[in-house]
Every structure is written in C-alpha cells, then in structure tokens.
C-alpha positions in Angstrom: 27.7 15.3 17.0 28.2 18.5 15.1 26.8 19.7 11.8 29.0 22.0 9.6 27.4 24.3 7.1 29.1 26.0 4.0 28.7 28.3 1.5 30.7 28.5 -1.1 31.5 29.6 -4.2 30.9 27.0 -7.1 34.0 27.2 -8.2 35.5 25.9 -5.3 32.9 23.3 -4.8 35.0 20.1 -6.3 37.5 21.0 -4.7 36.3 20.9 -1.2 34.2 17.8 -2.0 37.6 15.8 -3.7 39.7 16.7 -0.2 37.0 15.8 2.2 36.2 12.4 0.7 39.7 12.1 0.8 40.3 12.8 4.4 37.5 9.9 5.0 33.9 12.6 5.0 31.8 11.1 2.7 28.3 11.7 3.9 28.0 15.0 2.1 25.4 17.0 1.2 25.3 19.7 -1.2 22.5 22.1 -2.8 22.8 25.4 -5.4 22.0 28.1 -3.4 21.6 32.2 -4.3 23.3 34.5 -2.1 24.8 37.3 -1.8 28.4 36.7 -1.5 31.3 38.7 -3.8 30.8 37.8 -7.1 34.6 36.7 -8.0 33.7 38.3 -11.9 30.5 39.8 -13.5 29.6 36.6 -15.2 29.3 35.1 -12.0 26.5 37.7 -11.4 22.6 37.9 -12.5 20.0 39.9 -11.4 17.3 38.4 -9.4 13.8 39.8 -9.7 12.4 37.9 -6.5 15.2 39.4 -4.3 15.4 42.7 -6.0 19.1 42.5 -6.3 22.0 40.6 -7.8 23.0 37.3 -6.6 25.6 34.9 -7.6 25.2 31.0 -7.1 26.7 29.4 -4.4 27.1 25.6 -3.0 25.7 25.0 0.7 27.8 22.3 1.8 26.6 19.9 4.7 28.1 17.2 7.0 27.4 15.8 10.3 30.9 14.5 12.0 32.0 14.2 15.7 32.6 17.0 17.9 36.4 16.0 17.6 36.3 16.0 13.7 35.2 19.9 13.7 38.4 21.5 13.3 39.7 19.4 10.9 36.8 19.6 8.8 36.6 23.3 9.1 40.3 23.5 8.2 40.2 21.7 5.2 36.7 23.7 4.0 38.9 26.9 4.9 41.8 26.0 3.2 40.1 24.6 -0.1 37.4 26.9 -0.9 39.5 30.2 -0.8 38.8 32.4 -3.9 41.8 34.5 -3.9 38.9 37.5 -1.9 38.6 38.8 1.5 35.7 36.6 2.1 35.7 33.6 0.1 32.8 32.5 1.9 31.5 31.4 5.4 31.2 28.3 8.1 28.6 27.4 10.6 28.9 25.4 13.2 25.7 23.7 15.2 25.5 20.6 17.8 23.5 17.9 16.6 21.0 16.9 19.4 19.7 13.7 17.8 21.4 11.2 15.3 19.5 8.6 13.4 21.0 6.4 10.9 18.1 4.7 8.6 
C-alpha cells in the first residue's frame, strides 16, 4: 500500500476531489493547511505573525491506494490541480507498512 500526500492550492481543491471520486478514490482526506507556496494573487496572501512571514492557504490532500494505483492517482492530482504557475504545488509519495480497516 502507498500513501499519497498533496498540497494544493484551494482553488484547485474541488477539482481534484470531483475527478478522483470519479476515477473510484473515495477514501480521501483533506485539511487547510498554511504554507508557503506562490500565492496565485495577493488576496490569496496574509501575513502570519507565528511564522514571521506570508503564507497563503493550501489543501493537504491524503489517500492510501495500492502500489499499482500510484501513477494514476498522481496523474490525475497533477493534471487537476495545475494553477496556470511553475509550481502549482507538490506530491509525496510513502509505503504504507501497516493497513487496518476499523
């Protein structure tokens, strides 16, 4: 099993969410996190006095899927979330070394 780990920008988030449940993820966890990424415009943008510099908010996006699912899941976070930047935002990848199902 493999976990996949995104951030992205919020803007993107429904997007990402609509095509995966589509292509049969549904076990999906998200969270609004601050980062760091490219704010896409200065409203996106606020100042954060606990980090000492401006942050936008993102959406960490999480699934757990087989290892044979990866690069379709990867594919259609890629392909979904882009902003139009550079760096739109990023993908981690980790094995999974104990599944439970409660």
């Amino acid at each position: 099993m493999k976990e996949v780990k995104a951030y992205i920008h919020v803007n993107r988030a429904a997007d990402v969410v609509r095509v995966l449940r589509k292509a049969g993820f549904t076990s999906l966890m998200m969270a609004e996190v601050k980062g760091t990424f490219e704010a896409l415009d200065a409203q996106e943008q606020e100042y954060s006095t606990e980090l000492g510099a401006r942050v936008i908010t993102e959406i960490k996006l999480e699934l757990v899927c087989e290892a044979e699912k990866v690069d379709e899941v990867v594919g259609l976070i890629k392909d979904n979330a882009k902003t139009g930047r550079e760096r739109s935002g990023a993908i981690y990848i980790s094995d999974i070394t104990a599944y439970h199902q409660f």
